[in-house]
PALUM-984931 format. One record per residue: residue in one letter; x, y, z of N, C-alpha, C in turn. Coordinates in steps of 0.1 Angstrom, whole numbers, padded with zeros to 4 digits, always signed. Each point is the difference from the previous one (the first is absolute). Last residue first. Example, Ala and Ser with C-alpha at 12.3 -4.5 7.8 and 13.67 -1.06 7.14 Angstrom:
residues 2
S+0128-0022+0071+0009+0011+0000-0008+0011+0008 A+0003-0057-0001-0009+0012+0000+0009+0012+0000 
This chain:
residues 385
X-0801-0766-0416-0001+0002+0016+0006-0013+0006 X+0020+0021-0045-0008-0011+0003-0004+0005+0020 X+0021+0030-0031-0009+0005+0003-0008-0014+0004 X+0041-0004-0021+0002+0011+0015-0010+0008+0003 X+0006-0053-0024-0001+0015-0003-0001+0012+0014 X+0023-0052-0018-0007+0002+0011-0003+0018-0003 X+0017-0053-0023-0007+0013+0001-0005+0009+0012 X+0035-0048-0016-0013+0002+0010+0000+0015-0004 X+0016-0045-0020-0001+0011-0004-0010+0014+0008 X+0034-0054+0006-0011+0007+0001+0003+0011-0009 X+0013-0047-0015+0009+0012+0011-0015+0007-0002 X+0024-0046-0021-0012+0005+0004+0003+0012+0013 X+0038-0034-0012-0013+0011-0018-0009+0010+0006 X+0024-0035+0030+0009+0007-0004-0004+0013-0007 X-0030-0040+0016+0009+0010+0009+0009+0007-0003 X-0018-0021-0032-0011+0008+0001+0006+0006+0014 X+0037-0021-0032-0011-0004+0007-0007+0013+0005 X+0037-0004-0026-0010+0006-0008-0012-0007+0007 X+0049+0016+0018-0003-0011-0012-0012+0007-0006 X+0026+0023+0035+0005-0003-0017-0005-0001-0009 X+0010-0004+0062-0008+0005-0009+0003+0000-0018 X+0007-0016+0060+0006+0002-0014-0016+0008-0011 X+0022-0013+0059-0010+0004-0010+0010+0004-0012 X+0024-0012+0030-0007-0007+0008-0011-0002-0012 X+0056+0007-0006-0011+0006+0001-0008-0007+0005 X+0044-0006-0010-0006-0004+0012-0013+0004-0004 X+0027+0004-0034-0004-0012+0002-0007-0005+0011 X+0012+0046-0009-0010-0007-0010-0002-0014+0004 X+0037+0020+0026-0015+0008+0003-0010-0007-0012 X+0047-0006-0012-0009-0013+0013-0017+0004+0002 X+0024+0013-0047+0001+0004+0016-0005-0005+0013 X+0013-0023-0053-0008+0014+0007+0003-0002+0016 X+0021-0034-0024+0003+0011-0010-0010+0012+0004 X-0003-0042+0029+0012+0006-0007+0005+0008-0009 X-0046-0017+0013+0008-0002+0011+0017+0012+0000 X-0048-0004-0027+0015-0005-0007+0007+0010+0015 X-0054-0024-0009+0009+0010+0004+0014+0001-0002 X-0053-0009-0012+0015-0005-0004+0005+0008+0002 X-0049-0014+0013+0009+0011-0004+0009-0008-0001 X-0054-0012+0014+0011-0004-0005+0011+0009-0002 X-0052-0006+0014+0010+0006+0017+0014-0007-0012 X-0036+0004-0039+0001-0001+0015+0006+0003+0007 X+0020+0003-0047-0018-0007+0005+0005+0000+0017 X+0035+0022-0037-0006-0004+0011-0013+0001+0001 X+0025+0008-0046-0004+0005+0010-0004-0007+0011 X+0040+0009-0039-0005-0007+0009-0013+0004+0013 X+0025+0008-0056-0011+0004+0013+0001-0011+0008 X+0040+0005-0043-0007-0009+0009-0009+0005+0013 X+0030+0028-0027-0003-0012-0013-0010-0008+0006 X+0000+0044+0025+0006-0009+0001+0000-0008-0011 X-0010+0053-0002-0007-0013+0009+0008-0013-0001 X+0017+0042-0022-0004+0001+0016-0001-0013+0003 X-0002+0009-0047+0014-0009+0005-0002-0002+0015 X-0037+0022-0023-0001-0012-0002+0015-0005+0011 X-0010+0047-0013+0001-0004+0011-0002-0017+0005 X+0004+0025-0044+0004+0001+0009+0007+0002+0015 X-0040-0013-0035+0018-0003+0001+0009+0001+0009 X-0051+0006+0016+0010+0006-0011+0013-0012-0001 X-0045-0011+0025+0010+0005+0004+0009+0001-0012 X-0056-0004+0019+0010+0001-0009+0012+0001+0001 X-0023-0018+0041+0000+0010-0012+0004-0001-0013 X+0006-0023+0042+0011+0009+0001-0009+0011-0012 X-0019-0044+0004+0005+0000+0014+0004+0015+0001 X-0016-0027-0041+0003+0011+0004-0003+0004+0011 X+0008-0040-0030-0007+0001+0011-0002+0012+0008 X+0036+0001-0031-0010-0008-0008-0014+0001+0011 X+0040+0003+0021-0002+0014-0007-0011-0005-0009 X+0017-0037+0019-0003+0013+0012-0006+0009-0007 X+0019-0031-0031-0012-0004+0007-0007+0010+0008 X+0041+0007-0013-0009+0001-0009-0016-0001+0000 X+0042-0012+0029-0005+0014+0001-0013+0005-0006 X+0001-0052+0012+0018+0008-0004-0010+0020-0002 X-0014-0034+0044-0005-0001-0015+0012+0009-0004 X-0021-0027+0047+0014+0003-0006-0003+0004-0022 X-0026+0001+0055-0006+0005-0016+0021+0000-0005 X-0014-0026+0050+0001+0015-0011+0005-0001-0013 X-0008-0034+0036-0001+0009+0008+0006+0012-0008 X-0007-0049-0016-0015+0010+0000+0003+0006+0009 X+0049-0012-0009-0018-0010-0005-0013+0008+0002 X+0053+0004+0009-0009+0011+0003-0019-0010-0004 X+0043-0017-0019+0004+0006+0019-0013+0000+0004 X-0001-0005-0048+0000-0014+0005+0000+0003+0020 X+0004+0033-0034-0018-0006+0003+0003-0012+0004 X+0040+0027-0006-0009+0000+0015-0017+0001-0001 X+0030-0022-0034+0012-0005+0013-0017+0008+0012 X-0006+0009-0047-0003-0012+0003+0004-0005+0014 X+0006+0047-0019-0008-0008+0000-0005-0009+0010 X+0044+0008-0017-0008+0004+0017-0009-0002+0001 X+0010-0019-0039+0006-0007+0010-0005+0005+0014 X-0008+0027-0038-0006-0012-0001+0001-0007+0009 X+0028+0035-0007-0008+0006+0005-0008-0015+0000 X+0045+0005-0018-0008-0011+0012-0012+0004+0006 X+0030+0024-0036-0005-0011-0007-0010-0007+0012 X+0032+0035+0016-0002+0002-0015-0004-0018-0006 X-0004+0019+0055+0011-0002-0011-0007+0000-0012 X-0032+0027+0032+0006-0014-0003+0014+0002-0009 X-0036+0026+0037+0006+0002-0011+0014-0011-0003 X-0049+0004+0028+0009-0003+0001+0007+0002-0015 X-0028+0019+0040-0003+0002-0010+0011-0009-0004 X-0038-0002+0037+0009-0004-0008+0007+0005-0010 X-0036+0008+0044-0003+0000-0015+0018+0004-0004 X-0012-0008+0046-0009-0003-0006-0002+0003-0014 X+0039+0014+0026-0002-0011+0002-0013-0010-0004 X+0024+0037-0033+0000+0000+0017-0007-0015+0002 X+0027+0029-0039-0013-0003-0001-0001+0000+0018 X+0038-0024-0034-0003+0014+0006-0013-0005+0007 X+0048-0025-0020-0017-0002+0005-0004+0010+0009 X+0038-0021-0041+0001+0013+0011-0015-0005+0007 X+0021-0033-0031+0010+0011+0001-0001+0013+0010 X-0016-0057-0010-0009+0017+0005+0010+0008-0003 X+0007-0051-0001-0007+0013-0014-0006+0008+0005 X+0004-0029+0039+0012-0003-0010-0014+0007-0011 X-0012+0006+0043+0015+0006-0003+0001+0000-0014 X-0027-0026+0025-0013+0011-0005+0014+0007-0004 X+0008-0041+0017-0009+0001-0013-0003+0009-0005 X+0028-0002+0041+0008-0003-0015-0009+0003-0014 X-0010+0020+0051-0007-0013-0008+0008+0002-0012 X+0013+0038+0034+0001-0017+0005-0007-0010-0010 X-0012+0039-0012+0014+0007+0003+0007-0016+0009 X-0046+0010-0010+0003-0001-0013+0019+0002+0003 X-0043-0016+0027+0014+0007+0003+0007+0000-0008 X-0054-0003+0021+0010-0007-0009+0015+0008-0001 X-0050-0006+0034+0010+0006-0005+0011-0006-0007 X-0036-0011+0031-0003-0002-0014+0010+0011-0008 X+0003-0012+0049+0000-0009-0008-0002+0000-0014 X-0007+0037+0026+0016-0003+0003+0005-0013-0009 X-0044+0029-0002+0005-0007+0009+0015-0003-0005 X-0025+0047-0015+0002-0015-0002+0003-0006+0006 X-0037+0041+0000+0012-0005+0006+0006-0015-0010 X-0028+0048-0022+0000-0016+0010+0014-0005+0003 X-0024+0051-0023+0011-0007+0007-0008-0015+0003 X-0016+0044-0034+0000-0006+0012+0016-0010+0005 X-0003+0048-0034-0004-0017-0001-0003-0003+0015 X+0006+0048-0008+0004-0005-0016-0003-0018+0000 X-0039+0039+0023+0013-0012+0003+0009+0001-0011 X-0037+0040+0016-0003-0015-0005+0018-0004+0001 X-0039+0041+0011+0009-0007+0008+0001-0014-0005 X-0018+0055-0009+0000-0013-0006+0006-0007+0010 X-0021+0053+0013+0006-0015-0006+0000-0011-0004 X-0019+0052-0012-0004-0014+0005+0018-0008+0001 X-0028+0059+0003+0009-0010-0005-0005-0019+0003 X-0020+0045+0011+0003-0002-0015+0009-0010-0001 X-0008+0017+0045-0013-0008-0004-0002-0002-0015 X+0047-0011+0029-0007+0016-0006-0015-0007-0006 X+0030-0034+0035-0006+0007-0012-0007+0008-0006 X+0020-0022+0043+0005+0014-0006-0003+0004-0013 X-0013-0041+0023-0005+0013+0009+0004+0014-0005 X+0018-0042-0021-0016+0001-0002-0007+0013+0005 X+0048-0014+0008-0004+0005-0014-0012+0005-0003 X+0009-0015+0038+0006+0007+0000-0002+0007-0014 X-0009-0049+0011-0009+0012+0001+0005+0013+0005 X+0024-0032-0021-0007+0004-0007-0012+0009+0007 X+0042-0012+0019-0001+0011-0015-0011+0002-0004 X-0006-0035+0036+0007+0018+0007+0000+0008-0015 X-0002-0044-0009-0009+0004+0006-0004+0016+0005 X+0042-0025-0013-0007+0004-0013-0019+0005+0006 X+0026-0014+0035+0009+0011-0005-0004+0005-0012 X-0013-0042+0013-0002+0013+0012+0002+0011-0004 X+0018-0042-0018-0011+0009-0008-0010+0008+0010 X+0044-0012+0013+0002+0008-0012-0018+0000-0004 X+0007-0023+0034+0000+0015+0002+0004+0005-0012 X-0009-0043-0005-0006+0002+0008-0003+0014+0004 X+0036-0024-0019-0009+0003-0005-0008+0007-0001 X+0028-0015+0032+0008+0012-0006-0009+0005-0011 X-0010-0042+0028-0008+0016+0008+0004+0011-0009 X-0007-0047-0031+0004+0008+0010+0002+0014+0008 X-0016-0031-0039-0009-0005+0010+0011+0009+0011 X+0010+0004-0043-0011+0003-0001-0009+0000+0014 X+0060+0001-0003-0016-0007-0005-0010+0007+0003 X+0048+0017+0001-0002-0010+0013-0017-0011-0001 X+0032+0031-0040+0009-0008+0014-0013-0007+0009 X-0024+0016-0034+0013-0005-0006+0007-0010+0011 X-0037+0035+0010-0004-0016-0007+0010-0008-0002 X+0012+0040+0015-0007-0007+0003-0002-0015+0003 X+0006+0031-0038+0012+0002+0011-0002-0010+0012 X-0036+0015-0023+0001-0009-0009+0014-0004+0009 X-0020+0035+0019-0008-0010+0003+0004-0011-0010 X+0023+0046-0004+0001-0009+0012-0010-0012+0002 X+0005+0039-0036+0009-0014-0003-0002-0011+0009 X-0025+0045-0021+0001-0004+0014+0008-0019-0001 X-0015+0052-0033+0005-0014+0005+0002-0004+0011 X-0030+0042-0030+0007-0005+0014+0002-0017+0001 X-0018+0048-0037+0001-0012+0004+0010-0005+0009 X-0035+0037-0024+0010-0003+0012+0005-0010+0000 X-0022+0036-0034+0002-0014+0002+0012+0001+0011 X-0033+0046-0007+0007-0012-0011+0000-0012+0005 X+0013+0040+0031-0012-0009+0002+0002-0008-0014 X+0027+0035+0029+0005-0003-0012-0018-0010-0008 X+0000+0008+0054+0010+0012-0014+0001+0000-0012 X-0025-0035+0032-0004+0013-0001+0007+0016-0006 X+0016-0047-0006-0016+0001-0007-0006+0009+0003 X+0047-0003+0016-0006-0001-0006-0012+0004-0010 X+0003-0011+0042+0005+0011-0002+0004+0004-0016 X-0014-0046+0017-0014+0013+0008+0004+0010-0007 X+0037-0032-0006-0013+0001-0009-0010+0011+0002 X+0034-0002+0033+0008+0003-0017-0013+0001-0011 X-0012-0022+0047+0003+0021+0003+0007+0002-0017 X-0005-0046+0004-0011+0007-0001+0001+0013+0002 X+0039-0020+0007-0009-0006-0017-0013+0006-0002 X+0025+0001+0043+0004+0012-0006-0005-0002-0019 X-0015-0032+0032-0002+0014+0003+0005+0007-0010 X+0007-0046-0004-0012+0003-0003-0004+0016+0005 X+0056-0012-0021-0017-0006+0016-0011+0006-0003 X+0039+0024-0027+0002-0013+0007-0007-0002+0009 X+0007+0041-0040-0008-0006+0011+0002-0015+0005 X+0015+0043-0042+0007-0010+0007-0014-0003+0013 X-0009+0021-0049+0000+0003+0012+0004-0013+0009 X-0002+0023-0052+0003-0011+0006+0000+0004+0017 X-0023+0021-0048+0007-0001+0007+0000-0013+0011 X+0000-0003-0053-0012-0001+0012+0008+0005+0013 X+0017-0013-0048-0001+0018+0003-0009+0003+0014 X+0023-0043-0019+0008+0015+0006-0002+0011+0003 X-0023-0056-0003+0007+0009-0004+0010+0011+0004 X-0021-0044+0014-0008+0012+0002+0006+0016-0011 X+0014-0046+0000-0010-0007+0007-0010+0017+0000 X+0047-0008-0015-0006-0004-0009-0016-0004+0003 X+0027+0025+0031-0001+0005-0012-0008-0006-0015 X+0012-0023+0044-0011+0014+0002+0001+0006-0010 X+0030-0035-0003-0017-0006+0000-0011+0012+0004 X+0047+0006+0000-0003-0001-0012-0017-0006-0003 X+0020+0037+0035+0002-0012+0000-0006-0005-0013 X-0007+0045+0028+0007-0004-0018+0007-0009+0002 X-0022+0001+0047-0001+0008-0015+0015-0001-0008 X-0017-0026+0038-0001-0008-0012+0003+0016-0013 X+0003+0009+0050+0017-0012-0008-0002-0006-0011 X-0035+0024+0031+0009+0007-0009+0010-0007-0005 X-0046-0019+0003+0011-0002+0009+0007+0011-0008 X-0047+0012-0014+0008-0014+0001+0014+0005+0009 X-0043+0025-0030+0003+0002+0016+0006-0023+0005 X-0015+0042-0050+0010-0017+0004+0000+0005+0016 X-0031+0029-0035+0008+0002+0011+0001-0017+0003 X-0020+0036-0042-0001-0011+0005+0014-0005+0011 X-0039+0037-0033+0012+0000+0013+0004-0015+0005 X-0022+0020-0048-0010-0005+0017+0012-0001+0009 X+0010+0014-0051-0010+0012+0012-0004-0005+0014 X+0024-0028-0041-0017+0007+0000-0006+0011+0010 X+0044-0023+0003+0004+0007-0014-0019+0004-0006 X+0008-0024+0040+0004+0011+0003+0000+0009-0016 X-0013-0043+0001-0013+0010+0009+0005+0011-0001 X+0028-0034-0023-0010+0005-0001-0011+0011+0005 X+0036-0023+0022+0006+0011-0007-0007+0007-0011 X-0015-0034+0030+0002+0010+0010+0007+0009-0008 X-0008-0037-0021-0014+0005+0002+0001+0016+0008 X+0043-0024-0031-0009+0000+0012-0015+0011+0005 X+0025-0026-0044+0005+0016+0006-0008-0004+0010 X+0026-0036-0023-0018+0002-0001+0001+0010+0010 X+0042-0027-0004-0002+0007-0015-0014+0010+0002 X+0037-0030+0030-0008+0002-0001-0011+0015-0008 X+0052-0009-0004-0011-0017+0005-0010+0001+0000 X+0017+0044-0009+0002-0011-0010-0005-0012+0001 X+0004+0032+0036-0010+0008-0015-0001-0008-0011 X+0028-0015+0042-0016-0002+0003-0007+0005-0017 X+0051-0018-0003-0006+0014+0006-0014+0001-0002 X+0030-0043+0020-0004+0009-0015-0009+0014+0006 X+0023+0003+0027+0007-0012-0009-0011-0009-0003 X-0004+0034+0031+0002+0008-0012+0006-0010-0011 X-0022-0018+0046+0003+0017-0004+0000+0008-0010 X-0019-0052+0032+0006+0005-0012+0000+0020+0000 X-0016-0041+0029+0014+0006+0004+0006+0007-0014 X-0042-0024-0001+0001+0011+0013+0013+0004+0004 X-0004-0029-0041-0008+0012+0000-0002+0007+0013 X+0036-0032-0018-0005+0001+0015-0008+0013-0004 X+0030-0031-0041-0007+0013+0007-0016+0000+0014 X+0051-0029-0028-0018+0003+0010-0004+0007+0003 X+0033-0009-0040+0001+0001+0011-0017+0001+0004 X+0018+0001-0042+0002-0013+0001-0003-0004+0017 X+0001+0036-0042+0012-0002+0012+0002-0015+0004 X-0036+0018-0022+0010+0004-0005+0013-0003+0001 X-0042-0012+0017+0006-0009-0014+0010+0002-0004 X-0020+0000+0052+0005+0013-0012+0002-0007-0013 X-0031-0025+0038+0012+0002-0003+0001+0008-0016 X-0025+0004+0050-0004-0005-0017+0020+0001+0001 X-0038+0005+0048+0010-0003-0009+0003-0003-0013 X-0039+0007+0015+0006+0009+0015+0015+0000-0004 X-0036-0001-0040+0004-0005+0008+0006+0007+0010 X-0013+0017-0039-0007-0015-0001+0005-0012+0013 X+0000+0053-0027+0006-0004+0020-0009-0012+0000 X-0012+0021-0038+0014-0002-0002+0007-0011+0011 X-0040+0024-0026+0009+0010+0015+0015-0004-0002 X-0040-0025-0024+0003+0013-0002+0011+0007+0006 X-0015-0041+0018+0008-0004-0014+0004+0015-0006 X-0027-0001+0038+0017-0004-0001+0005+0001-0009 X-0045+0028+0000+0006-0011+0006+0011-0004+0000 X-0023+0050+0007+0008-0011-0010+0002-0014+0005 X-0007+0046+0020-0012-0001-0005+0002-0011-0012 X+0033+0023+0029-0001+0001-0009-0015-0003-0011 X+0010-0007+0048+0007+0014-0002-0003+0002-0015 X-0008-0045+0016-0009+0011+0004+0003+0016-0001 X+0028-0035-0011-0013-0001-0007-0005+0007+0004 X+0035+0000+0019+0003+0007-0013-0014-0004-0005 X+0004-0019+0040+0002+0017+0000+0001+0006-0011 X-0004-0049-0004-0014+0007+0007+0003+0016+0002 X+0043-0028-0004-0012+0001-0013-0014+0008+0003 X+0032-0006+0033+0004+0008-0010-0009+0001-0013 X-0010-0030+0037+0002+0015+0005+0001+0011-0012 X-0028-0048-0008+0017+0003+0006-0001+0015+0001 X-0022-0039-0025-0010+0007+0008+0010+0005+0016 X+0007-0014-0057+0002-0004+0011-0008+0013+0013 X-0028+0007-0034+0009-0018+0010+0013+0011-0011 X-0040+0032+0023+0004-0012-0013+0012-0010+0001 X-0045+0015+0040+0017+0004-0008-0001-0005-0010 X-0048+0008+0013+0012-0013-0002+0012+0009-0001 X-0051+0011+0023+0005+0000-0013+0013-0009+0002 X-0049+0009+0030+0012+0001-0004+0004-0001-0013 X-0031+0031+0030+0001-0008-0006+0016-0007+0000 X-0034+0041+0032+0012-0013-0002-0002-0012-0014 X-0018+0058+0026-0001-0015-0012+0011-0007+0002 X-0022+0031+0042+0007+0001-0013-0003-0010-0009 X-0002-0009+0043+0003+0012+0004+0004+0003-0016 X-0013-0043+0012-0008+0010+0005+0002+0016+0001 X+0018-0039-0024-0010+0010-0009-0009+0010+0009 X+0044-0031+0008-0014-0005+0001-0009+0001-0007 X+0042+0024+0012-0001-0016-0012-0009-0006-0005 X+0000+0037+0036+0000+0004-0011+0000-0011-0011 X+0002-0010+0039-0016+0003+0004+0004+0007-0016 X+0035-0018+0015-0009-0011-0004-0015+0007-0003 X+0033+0025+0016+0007-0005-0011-0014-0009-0006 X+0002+0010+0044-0006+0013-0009+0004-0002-0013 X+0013-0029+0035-0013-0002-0005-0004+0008-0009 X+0045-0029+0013-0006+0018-0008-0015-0001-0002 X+0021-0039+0022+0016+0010+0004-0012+0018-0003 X-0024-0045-0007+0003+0005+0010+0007+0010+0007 X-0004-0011-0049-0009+0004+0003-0001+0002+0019 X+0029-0015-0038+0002+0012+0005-0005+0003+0015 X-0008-0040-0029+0008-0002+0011+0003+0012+0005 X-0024-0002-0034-0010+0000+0010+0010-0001+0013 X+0017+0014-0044-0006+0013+0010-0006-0011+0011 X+0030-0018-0031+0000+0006+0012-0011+0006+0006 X+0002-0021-0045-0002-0007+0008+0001+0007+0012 X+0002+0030-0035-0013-0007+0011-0001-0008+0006 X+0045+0027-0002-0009-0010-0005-0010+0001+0003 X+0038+0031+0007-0012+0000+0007-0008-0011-0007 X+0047+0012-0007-0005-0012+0007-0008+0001+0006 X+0020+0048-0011+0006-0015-0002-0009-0010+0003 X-0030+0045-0006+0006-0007+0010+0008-0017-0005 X-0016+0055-0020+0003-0014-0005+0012-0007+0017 X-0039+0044-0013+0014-0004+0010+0000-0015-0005 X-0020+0047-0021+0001-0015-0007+0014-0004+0014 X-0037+0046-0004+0013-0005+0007-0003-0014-0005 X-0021+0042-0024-0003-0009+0008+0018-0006+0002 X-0040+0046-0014+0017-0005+0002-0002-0014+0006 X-0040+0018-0018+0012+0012-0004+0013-0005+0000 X-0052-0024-0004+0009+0003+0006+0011+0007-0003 X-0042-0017-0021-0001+0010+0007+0012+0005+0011 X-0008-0046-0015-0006+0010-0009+0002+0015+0009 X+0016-0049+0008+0007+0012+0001-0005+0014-0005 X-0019-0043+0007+0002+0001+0012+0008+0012-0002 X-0020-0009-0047-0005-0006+0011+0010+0007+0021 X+0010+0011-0052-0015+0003+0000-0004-0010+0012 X+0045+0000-0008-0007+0015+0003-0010+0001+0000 X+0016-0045+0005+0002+0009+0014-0007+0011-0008 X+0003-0042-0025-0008+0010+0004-0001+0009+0012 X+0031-0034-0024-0002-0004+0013-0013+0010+0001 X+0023+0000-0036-0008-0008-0003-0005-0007+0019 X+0020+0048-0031-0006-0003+0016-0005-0013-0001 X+0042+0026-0028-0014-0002-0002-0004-0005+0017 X+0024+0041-0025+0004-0012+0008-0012-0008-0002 X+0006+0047-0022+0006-0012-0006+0003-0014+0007 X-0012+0051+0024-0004-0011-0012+0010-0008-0006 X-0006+0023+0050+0009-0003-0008-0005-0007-0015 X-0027+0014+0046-0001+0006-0016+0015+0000-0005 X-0010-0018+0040+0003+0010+0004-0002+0005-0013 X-0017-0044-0003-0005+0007+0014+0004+0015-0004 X+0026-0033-0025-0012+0008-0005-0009+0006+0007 X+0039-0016+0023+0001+0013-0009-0007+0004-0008 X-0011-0042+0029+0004+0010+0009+0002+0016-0011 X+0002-0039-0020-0018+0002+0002+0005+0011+0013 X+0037-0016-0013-0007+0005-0016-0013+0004+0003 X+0025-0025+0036+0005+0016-0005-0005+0000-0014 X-0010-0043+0012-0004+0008+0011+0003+0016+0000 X+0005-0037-0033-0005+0003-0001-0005+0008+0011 X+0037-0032+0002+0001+0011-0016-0010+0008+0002 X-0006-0034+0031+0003+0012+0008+0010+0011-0015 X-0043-0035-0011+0013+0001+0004+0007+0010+0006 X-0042-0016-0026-0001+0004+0014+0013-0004+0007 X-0006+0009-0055-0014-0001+0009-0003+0003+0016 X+0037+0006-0030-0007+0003-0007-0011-0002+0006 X+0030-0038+0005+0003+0009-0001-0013+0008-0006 X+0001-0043+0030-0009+0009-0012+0006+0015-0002 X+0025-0048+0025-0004+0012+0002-0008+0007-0014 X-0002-0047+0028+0007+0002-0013-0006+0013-0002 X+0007-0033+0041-0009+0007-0004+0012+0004-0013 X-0010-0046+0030+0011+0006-0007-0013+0013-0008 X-0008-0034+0047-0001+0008-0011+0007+0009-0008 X+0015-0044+0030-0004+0014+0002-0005+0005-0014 
């Protein structure tokens, strides 16, 4: 599979809210995507709906379930380019990327899981609150706390259960109002509403089509209607667009399924155990934090397991190769002594120390393949016929 390597600064979802705020006249952002002088010139208010696991690999498979979706992906209805998550190519990271207008390494959220240095514990960025305290882990003021501190209005429309949670905080900040919405209707009636009251910066999550993907696969009916469903929002969204405004509609990563067979088990294989001390991260990208001296050995143990089914390198390397960015001091400890990234239909799963639901899963996502990286950027203005 094609391994993509993300262009911070150039066509990254870092870069999608900066060209949306130089649009609204926020100065100091920059636009290397050229939305204000191109698809957004002239626009007042725009809605940013970020769909979980909208890949480009997906959209064609979308394509029977959502035609209207397609007819916009397409360029028939609007502009469509694509661009890349930043790696790891994961929930938590990409929200904070994109909220913040920062790559990993800057932000911080270098994963779905990291381990605390401080402490020593795992931290589950989607199940995180107030331990560590979001203002501090995550250091880069938010785009959405920017805008507001500029005059342009800017409005969060997400599940009510994620507000002031630690990844919504460190993902969007504190001063954007927050508006509770669950499903493609009431997502859209929050947004529409919204962009027609308050106008500025909209923006709307949608978790269900990646969800999905997860439990029951890419090739299934549960799929299937979930991207139905992203179909319905979007054209909902489209029809309700004020003739000043524009939406965006892009992804935090794609998804692929793994088979059953190519799965590893870091929690049953003695080899991949011995000199590990903790092992974060997720099933497609590794993070492994080692006993004191054996980093070399793991290493060596899971380039021997794993062989040409992923990038085993010591952190240095990772960060050197700049997958993540620049990444400060500190935030260096985050990432593993040891990157593990998955090539192909490959993952590592730990049976026993995570939650079954992870190991069952059907579809994965992390690495730094082109099904994973590559995500749409679709445009649509509220005066397009």
């Amino acid at each position: 599979m094609e391994l993509v390597h993300p262009r911070y600064g150039t066509d990254t979802l870092a870069d999608v809210l900066p060209g949306v705020l130089s649009a609204l006249g926020l100065p100091g952002v920059a636009d290397p995507l050229g939305l204000s002088g191109g698809p957004l010139a002239g626009v007042r208010r725009v809605a940013v709906l970020l769909v979980d696991g909208l890949g480009q690999y997906q959209l064609p498979m979308a394509e029977p379930y959502a035609p209207n979706l397609t007819d916009v992906a397409t360029g028939r209805l609007g502009e469509a380019r694509t661009i890349t998550s930043g790696f790891p190519s994961t929930t938590p990271t990409s929200l904070v990327t994109v909220g913040t207008g920062a790559p990993p390494g800057a932000h911080g959220v270098v994963g779905f899981n990291v381990r605390v240095p401080e402490t020593g514990r795992i931290l589950n960025h989607i199940q995180w609150w107030d331990d560590p305290d979001p203002d501090s882990w995550q250091p880069v003021p938010t785009l959405f706390d920017r805008a507001a501190a500029g005059g342009i209005p800017a409005t969060v429309v997400s599940r009510a259960e994620f507000k002031g949670s630690g990844l919504t905080v460190a993902a969007y900040g504190r001063a954007a109002e927050y508006r509770g919405a669950a499903g493609p209707d009431a997502l859209a009636t929050e947004m529409l509403a919204a962009l027609r009251a308050e106008g500025g910066l909209v923006y709307g999550y949608h978790p269900d089509l990646d969800r999905a993907g997860h439990i029951h696969g890419l090739t299934s009916k549960e799929w299937a209607v979930a991207a139905g469903d992203v179909d319905r929002l979007v054209t909902r969204l489209v029809d309700g667009l004020p003739v000043d405004a524009a939406l965006l509609v892009t992804a935090d990563h794609g998804q692929l399924d793994i088979p059953e067979g190519d799965r590893f088990d870091l929690d049953t294989d003695a080899r991949l155990r011995s000199g590990v001390r903790a092992a974060a991260g997720e099933a497609r990208v590794r993070y492994l934090y080692t006993e004191p001296g054996a980093r070399d050995d793991v290493i060596a143990a899971w380039r021997a397991v794993l062989g040409d089914g992923a990038w085993v390198v010591p952190r240095e390397e990772a960060v050197a190769a700049g997958w993540f960015g620049p990444v400060p001091e500190a935030h260096l400890a985050r990432v593993g002594d040891v990157v593990v990234a998955c090539h192909d239909r490959n993952a590592v799963v730990a049976s026993r120390s995570e939650p079954e639901f992870l190991t069952r899963m059907v579809a994965f996502h992390g690495s730094y393949t082109a099904a994973e990286m590559r995500i749409p950027l679709i445009t649509v203005t509220g005066n397009t016929p």
